[in-house]
Each structure stands twice: as structure tokens, then as C-alpha cells.
N, C-alpha and C positions, 0 to 999 in steps of 0.2 A: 714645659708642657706637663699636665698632671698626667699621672697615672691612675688606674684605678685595681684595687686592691679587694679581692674577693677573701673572705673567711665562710668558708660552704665545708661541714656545719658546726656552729658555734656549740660548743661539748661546754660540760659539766652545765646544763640547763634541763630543762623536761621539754622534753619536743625537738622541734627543725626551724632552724634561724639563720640567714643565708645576711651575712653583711659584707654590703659592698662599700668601699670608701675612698673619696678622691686623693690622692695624695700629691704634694708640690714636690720641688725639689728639696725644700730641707725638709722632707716625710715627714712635713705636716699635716693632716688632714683638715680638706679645706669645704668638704660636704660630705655625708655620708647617705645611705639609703636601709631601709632595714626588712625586710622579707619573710612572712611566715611559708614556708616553701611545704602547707601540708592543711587540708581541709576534712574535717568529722560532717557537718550537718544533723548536729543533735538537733536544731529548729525544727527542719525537715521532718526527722524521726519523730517527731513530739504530736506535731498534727492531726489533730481526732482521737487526741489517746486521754482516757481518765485526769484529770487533774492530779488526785491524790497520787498518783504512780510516778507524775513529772523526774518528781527529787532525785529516783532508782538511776534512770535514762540521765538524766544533766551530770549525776556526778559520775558520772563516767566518762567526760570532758577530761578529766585529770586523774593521775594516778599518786601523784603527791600530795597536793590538797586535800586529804578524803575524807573531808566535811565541806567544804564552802558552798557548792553548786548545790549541793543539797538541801543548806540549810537556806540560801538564798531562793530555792525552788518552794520549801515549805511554806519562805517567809511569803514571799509570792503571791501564793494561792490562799494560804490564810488571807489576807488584803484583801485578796478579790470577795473574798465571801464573805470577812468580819467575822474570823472566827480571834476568840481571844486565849490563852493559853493562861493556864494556871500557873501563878507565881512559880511553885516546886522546879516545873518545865522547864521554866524559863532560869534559874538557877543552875539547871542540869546542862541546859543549853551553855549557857557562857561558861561552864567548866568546860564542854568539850571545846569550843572555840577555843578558848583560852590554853588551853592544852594543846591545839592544833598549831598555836602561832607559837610556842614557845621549844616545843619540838621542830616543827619547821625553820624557825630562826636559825635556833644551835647546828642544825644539821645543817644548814647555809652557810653559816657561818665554814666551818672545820671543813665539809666535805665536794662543796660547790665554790666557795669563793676565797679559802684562807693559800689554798695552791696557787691563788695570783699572786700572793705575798709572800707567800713561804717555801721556800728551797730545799725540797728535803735532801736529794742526794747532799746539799752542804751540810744538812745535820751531821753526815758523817764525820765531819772533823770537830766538834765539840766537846766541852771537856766536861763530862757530866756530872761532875762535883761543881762546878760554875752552875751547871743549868737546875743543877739542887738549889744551891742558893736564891739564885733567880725567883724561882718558884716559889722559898720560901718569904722572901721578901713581899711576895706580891700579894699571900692569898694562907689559908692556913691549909689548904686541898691536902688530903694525910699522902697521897702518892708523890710524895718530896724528897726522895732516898738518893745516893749516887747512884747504887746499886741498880734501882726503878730505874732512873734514866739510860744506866749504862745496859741494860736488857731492851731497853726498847730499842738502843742505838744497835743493838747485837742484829735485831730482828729487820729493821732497816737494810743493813749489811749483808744477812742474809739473802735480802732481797736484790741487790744492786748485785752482787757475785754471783746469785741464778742466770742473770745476763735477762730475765722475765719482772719487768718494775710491776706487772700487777696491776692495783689501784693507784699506782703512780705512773703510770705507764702514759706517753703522751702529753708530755709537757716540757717544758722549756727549760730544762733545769740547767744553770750557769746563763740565762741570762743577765747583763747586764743593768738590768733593771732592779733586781732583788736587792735589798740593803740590810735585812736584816742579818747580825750575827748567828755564827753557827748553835751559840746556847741556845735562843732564843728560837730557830730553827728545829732545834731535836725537842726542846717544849712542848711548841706547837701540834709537832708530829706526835707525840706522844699524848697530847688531849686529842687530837685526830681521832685515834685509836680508841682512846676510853668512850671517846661521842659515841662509837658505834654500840658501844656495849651500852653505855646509860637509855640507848630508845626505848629497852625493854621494860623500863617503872617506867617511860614517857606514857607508854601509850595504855598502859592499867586505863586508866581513865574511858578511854575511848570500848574498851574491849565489854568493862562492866557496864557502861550504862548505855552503847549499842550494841555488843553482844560481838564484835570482831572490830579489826583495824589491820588491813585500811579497809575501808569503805561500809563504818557503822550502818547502824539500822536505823531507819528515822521515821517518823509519821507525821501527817499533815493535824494538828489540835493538840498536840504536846511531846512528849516522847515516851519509844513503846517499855520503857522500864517502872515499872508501878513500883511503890513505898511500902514495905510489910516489913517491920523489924522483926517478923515472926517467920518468916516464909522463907523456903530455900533457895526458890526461883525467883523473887525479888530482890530489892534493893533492901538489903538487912546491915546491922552491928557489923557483920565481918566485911559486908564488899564497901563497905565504908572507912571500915579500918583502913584498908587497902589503899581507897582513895588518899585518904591522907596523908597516909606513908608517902604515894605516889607524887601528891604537890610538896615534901619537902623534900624529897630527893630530887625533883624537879629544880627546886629555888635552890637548894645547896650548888646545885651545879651550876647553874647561872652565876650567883654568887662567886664563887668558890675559882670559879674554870674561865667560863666565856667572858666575864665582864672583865676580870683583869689578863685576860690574854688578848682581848681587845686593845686595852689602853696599855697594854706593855707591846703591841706592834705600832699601832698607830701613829706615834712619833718619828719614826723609820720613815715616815711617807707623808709629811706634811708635805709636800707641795703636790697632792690629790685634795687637799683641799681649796684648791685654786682652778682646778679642772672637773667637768663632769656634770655641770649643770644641765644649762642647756636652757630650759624654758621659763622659768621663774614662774609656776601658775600651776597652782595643787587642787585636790578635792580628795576628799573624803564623804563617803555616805554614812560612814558611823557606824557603830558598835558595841558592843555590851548593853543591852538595853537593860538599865536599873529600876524602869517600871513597867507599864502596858507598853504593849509592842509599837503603836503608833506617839506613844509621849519621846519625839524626836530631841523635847530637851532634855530629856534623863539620861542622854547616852552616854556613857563613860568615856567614847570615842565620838566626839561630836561630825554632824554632817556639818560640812562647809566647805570652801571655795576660798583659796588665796590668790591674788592675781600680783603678779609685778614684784611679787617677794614682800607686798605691802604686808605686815605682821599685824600693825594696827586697824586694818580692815576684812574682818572674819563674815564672810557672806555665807547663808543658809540656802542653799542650793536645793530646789522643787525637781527631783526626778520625771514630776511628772509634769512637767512645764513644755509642753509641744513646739516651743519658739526656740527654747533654749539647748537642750538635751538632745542630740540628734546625730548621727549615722552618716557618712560622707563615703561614694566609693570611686571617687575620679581616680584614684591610682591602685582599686583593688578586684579584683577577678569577679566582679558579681554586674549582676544588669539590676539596672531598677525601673520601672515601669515608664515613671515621668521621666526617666533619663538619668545620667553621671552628675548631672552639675546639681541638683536637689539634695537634700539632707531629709532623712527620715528619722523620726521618734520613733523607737522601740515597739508602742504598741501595733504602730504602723508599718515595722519592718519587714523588708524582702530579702529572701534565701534563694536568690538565683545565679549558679553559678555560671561562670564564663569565662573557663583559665584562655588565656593569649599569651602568654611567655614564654619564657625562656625554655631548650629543650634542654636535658640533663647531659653532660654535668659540669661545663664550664663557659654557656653562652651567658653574656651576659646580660643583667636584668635592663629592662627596656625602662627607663628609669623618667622619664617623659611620657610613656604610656601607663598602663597596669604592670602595678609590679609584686603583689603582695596578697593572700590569702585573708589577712586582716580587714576588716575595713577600718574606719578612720574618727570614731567617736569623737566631739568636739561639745563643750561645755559652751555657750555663746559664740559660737563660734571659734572659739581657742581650743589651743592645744594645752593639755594637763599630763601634770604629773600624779601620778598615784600611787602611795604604797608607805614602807615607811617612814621616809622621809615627810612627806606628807602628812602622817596624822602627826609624825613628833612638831611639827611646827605648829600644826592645829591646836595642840594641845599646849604646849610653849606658849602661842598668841593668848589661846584661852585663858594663860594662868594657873594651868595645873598643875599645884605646889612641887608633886614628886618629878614632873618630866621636869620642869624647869630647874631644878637641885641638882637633876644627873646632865641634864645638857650644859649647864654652868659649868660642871665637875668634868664633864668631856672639855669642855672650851680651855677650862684651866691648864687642864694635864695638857694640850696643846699648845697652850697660848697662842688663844686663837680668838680673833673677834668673833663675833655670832654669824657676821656673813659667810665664814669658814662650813657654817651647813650644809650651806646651797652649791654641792661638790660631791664628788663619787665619797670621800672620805666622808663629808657628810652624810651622805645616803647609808655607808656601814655602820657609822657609829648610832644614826638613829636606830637602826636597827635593833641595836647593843642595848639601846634607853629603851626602848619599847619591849622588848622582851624583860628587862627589871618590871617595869611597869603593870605587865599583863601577871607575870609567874607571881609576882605581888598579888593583884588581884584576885585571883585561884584563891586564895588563903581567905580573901573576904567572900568570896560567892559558897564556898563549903561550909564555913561558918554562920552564913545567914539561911542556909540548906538545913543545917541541924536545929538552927534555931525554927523554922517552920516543920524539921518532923516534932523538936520538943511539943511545940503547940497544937498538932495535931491535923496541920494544915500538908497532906499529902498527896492530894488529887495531882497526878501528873499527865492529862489526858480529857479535852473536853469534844466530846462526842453531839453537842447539839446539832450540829450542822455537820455531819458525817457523810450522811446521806443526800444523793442531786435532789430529792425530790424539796430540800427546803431553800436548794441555790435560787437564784435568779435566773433569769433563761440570758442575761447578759451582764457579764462584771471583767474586769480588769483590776488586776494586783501589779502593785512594785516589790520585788523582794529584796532587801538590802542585807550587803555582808562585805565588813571591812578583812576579804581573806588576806593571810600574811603577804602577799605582796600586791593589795591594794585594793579598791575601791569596785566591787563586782555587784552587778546588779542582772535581776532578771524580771522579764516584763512580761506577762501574762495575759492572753484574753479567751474568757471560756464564753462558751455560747452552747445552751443546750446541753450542759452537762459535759463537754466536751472540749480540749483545747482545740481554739481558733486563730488561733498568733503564740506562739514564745520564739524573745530574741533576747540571747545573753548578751552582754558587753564585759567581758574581764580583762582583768587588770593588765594583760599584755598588750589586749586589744588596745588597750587605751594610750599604756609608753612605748610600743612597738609599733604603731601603726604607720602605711607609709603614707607620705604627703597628702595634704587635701585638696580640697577645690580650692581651696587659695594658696596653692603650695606652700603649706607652713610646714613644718617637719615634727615629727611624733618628736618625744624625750629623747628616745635612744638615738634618736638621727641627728637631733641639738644636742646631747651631749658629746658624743665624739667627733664634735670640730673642734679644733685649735690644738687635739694633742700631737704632740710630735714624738714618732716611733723613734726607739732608738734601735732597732731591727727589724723593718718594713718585713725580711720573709718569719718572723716571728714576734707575731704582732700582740705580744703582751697585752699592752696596755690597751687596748680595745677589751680586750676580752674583761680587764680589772672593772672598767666601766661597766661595759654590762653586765657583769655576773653583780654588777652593784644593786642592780633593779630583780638580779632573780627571776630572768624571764619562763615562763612556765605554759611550754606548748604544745607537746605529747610527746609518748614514748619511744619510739622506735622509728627510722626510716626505712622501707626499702624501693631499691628502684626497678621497675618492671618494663621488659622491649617492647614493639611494637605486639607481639604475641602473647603478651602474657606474661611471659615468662620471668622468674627474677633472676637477674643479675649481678645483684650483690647489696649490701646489707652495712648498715654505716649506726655505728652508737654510742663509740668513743675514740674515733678518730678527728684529727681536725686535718681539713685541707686549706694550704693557701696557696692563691697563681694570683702573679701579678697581669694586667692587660694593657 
């Protein structure tokens, strides 16, 4: 008889993620269900409020992304009105992007998903003249010393003899699942540590041309940083200098750190690249836009649709296609007008809530009924995967010389045929190509920036249509933005100067969602069938899978009695019961 296996709340993620999973008797899991166990109503919020204000409100959906909702919100509301953005802008714009995904990745990487793999209390036993060598073999990084390793191993120590692990505090350490060595172990843990220090040249970028980070400054017609190689309060010689500094300390560390501490763990764990799929069926809406906002073929990160794992079949998917593109809430906490079994498009979306579930904090989700905060997006009717696995294949399909070089060079160091992608190890490693890719690109959008101030081409900011009095009294915008963990859109409709409809769809929504009206199962819920725990009360390998997707769904839980009152307070604990 199965079991079922509650993980309430899935840690190292941003937000609340309640996973319940059937398990057999050889603790295989044989279906799982996946739960956002927490509702905002930025929609709601948004209703009759200014347009240009949207970007403030949405990107406060998230506290680690602190660009995507934003710039998705901008994009949005520009569409709806036709406003066009001045090249400058729009090269200021894919720095920050691009500086968003490649800080976001790294920090993925090391600090959310490398403790699936890496063991630190076994750094302890390493021998840090080994893990010198190691290091130098792999990368020319100057922190190579025995010396370096054996202080970092000191401080570790430190830490395990407090009897207080800290930021290690809360995880598995000595299960049976870990394989790497202890060198390779106290490595890791030791770029852990410098990741945190390197954010501070990450996020120059974001601070100079929106004025803080997290959560820059943005405007609806370009961006609020003007061009005056003269002026102290603009964008001059020195906050340029800076920038630049910032994308090669940026690309060094990529370089240098993540990419080969990627491919020196990765072999440790081929057989995750046989596990973790789940749905074979991507999308992307694209990114980096290389010319006018609406030339959808200049995207550096193309839109499109792969269905079935076909690579040879790259579809361009219409956001705004009403037959296609659509909302599903038969197993999620909302009412909609026409009823549960309907699907609504975005422009037409409904924000009514209607929790029925489960009470806190060990009944179980009614998993036949409502069971989930999310609704249930669906592409044609299908379930999709979104993020970066997704565009690395988009771009792979495409042909784009550099992704197909580094996914080659991943497959090699594996030896692994190509279908070895479509896998939780696939899903890390694309990650790994796409952060080369992008921290790459940083170097050509800065360089095509200087080349338009040499020319004298500085306008970062067009103001024609700033003002309601030149809108239409009715428009509808799509705002698109490939944030780092996938495919986020937002739909807008102003009437009278006024928002009249906004419904986000992000990237969780999309691999998190629980079943639909045709009960097909989100990603997350197709990717963790068939794995088998090798410790059902320490359920590893669920968590390796998902922290593969980077689920991203707010900050903080707490739980409150029937009075009000709170009861206690959950942020980096994980619980499991079995039922």
C-alpha cells in the first residue's frame, strides 16, 4: 500500500512549497502533488491604480528577482500604449537583466542548490593540499593555496564544534546519497563562501543605473538614468568605469569558479541525468531584445514552444492567442465566473479567492479536490516547462553557435548523449551554459552602449506618450521577460487611464502548478515520479529535483490561530511525516 510523504516547507527556495508524494514499497514515488501554501493578490492591489506605477506594486511579488515583475510590468504597459524606447534604454535594460540572471544563477548555484550535493561537515576530513591541486587543475582562480583551503577547513570546524551549524544548519549531512569526495567537498564549501562576498561587484550594475538593489528604480518610456559624461548625477566616465570593472569580475567568476565547479561535481551524479524530467514540453517568451521592443525575431533569447522533446520543431508561440494561452483552476483555491472546468486568458483573468484546504499543519492536501494557491497555466492545453533548461534547448534547437559549444562540452565531460538534458542534471547544467552565455553577452551590450554615447546617441527616456491624455481610452499590453528561472509574463488592460485587468503568470506558476482540468501534473509533480528515496524520513533527492527548477514563492511563513494570534514562525526549517 502507498504511503504518502509530506515535505511542509521545502527550504532553501523563496517562498512556501508544501510537497506531498506517494511512495510504494521500494520508496519509490509513484505520484506526487505540489502546493503553493501562501496567496499575495498583487492583481487585486493593482485595480484602478495608474499604469505607469504597475512595475513599483508587481515587483514586490518577489524579493530575489528584483528586476523581472518590473521590467515585465514596464514592458506591459509600454505594448499597451506603443510607446518605443530609445536604443541607450534598451541596452541599459539587458545589462540589468543580464546582470540579474547571472548573480541569480551563481547564488543558485552555491547557496540554494550545491548543499543537495555537497557535504560539508565531510569537508572536514579533506586533505587541503589535494583540494589545492584539485582547484588548480580545474581553473586558474588565484585562491589555490593549501594554506586558503586549510583556513577555510579551520572555519568550517569552527563551526561544527560550536554544536550552532549556522547557514549549514538543517540538512542531511552523512546521507547516503552524497558521492562526492571530501576535496571536492571542502572546494565547494569554500566557493560557497567567496559567492557571498563576490554579490557586492554583482550588483554595481543594478545600483548605478537604478540607484539601489534590490529592488531598482524603473520607468514606464526608458530608464530613469540620463547620459551626461559631464554631470555628477548622471551616467559619466567614472560610473561606467565601474560598470565595467563590474562585468569582468562578473565573467571571471563564472569563468574561473562556477563553470568548473559545475563540471568537476557533475560526474559524481550521472545517474540524475536519467531522472527529473517529467514533461518533455518547454516555452520560452524571449529575451534580450537586440532591436525594437516588438521585433520578436531579434531576441537573443528566442520565444518559442518545444513539445515532446521534438528539437527539430521550434514553434513561436502568440501570448496573446485567447485559444491557446490560458489559466486553469480545477485544483486551485480561486472561483471563476463560468465555473472550474473553463480556462481563461490573461486579459480575461479572475482573482477570486476560495481557500477549501487543508488546516495547519499536518492535514493532508485534498489532492482530488483544490489543493494549491497556484493556478494551473497551460500552453494548448499542455503542461510546460519553463526556465533554463528551456531556453538552453531553445537555443541549442536554434543553433546558437556558443550554447551548442558549451552543451557539447557539458555532454562530453559526461559522456552523455543529448537526451542526458531532459533531467534534473540537465536542468543544472543548463543553467551553468546559460549563465556563460548571458555574463558573455554583458560584454557586448556595454560595448554597443559606448559605442552609441561615442555617436552621440544618448536619449535614455521617451516622454511622448507620458501623459493619459494621449492614451486611448482602451488598450491591452503583453509584457514579456525570460526571468532566471523562466518564462514570466504580464497582461494588462487600461481603460480610461486606469488599470482594468492585470494577471501575472510566473515561472512557478507555470512548473509548480497543481493538476489541471485534465489532470495532467505541473513539471514539478512529473518530475519526481520514478525516483527512489534512499531515506524516505530524509528525502534528499526530492528536494535535489526541485531546487533544480529554483522554485521562487515569497519570503516568510507564519502561522496564525483562529484569533489572530501567531503561533510560530517557519524559514529554514524543513518538516517531514509520513501518512
Amino acid at each position: 500500500m502507498a504511503k504518502r510523504l509530506v515535505v511542509d516547507p521545502i527550504t532553501r527556495i523563496e517562498g512556501h512549497l508544501r510537497i506531498e508524494a506517494e511512495v510504494d514499497s521500494s520508496n519509490t514515488i509513484t505520484a506526487a502533488y505540489s502546493s503553493g501554501t501562501m496567496v499575495r493578490g498583487i492583481e487585486k492591489i493593482l485595480k484602478g491604480r495608474d499604469p505607469r506605477d504597475a512595475w513599483a506594486f508587481t515587483q514586490r511579488s518577489c524579493g530575489v528577482c528584483t528586476t523581472v515583475h518590473a521590467f515585465a510590468s514596464i514592458r506591459a504597459v509600454e505594448d499597451a500604449l506603443g510607446i518605443e524606447i530609445p536604443p541607450a534604454a534598451n541596452l541599459i535594460r539587458n545589462l540589468m537583466i543580464a546582470q540579474q540572471y547571472v548573480h541569480d544563477h551563481v547564488m543558485h548555484f552555491y547557496h540554494l542548490h550545491a548543499l543537495d550535493w555537497v557535504d560539508v561537515v565531510n569537508a572536514l576530513k579533506a586533505d587541503p593540499a589535494q583540494t589545492a591541486a584539485i582547484q588548480q587543475s580545474i581553473s586558474n582562480w588565484p585562491l589555490s593555496s593549501p594554506a586558503y583551503f586549510a583556513d577555510v577547513q579551520q572555519k568550517v570546524q569552527a563551526i561544527v564544534d560550536s554544536g550552532q551549524l549556522s547557514i549549514f544548519a538543517n540538512a542531511y549531512w552523512g546521507h547516503p546519497a552524497y558521492k562526492l569526495p571530501p576535496e571536492v567537498n571542502l572546494l565547494a564549501v569554500a566557493h560557497y563562501l567567496e559567492a557571498l562576498d563576490w554579490q557586492k561587484d554583482a550588483v554595481k550594475i543594478h545600483t548605478i543605473f537604478g540607484g539601489k538593489n534590490p529592488h531598482p528604480n524603473f520607468v514606464v518610456g526608458g530608464v530613469p538614468m540620463p547620459i551626461d559624461l559631464n554631470s555628477d548625477t548622471a551616467l559619466n566616465a567614472e560610473r561606467l568605469a565601474i560598470i565595467n570593472d563590474s562585468i569582468t569580475k562578473i565573467i571571471n567568476f563564472v569563468d574561473q569558479v562556477y563553470l568548473p565547479d559545475l563540471l568537476a561535481i557533475a560526474p559524481f551524479y550521472k545517474d540524475y541525468a536519467a531522472v527529473g524530467e517529467g514533461l518533455g514540453n518547454f516555452l520560452t517568451w524571449g529575451e534580450f531584445p537586440l532591436g525594437k521592443y516588438n521585433e520578436i525575431d531579434k531576441l537573443l533569447i528566442p520565444r518559442a514552444v518545444i513539445l515532446n522533446r521534438d528539437l527539430s520543431n521550434v514553434i513561436q508561440p502568440d501570448p496573446n492567442d485567447f485559444d491557446r494561452m490560458k489559466e486553469f483552476i480545477a485544483h486551485s483555491w480561486y472561483d471563476y465566473s463560468n465555473g472550474d472546468g473553463v480556462g481563461l486568458h490573461p486579459w480575461e483573468g479572475e482573482t477570486e479567492f476560495n481557500y477549501t484546504g487543508p488546516q495547519p499543519p499536518y492535514e493532508l492536501l485534498e489532492v482530488e479536490q483544490k489543493y494549491s494557491w497556484l493556478k494551473s497555466p497551460r500552453w494548448d492545453e499542455k503542461a510546460m516547462e519553463v526556465g533554463p533548461l528551456a531556453r538552453a534547448l531553445v537555443l541549442y534547437a536554434s543553433g546558437h553557435a556558443q550554447t551548442k559549444e558549451l552543451v557539447d562540452q557539458v555532454l562530453a565531460t559526461l559522456d552523455a548523449p543529448v537526451e542526458a538534458l531532459f533531467s534534473t542534471l540537465g536542468r543544472t547544467a543548463a543553467r551553468g551554459v546559460e549563465t556563460k552565455v548571458i555574463g558573455d553577452a554583458m560584454r557586448v551590450f556595454y560595448d554597443d552602449l559606448i559605442g552609441l554615447i561615442k555617436a552621440g546617441n544618448t536619449r535614455t527616456f521617451d516622454d511622448s506618450k507620458w501623459e493619459p491624455i494621449s492614451w486611448p481610452s482602451n488598450a491591452k499590453g503583453f509584457g514579456y521577460m525570460e526571468a532566471p528561472r523562466g518564462a514570466l509574463g504580464h497582461w494588462v488592460v487600461i481603460k480610461n487611464g486606469q488599470i482594468d485587468n492585470y494577471q501575472q503568470v510566473v515561472p512557478t506558476t507555470w512548473n509548480g502548478s497543481p493538476r489541471d482540468h485534465l489532470g495532467q501534473p505541473s513539471a514539478y509533480e512529473a518530475a519526481l515520479e520514478n525516483h527512489t528515496l534512499a531515506k524516505p524520513e530524509w528525502p534528499l533527492e526530492i528536494l535535489r529535483t526541485i531546487h533544480s527548477f529554483d522554485p521562487c514563492m515569497a519570503c516568510a511563513i507564519h502561522m496564525i490561530d483562529a484569533n489572530g494570534e501567531e503561533i510560530g514562525a517557519v524559514g529554514t526549517g524543513l518538516n517531514v511525516c509520513f501518512t
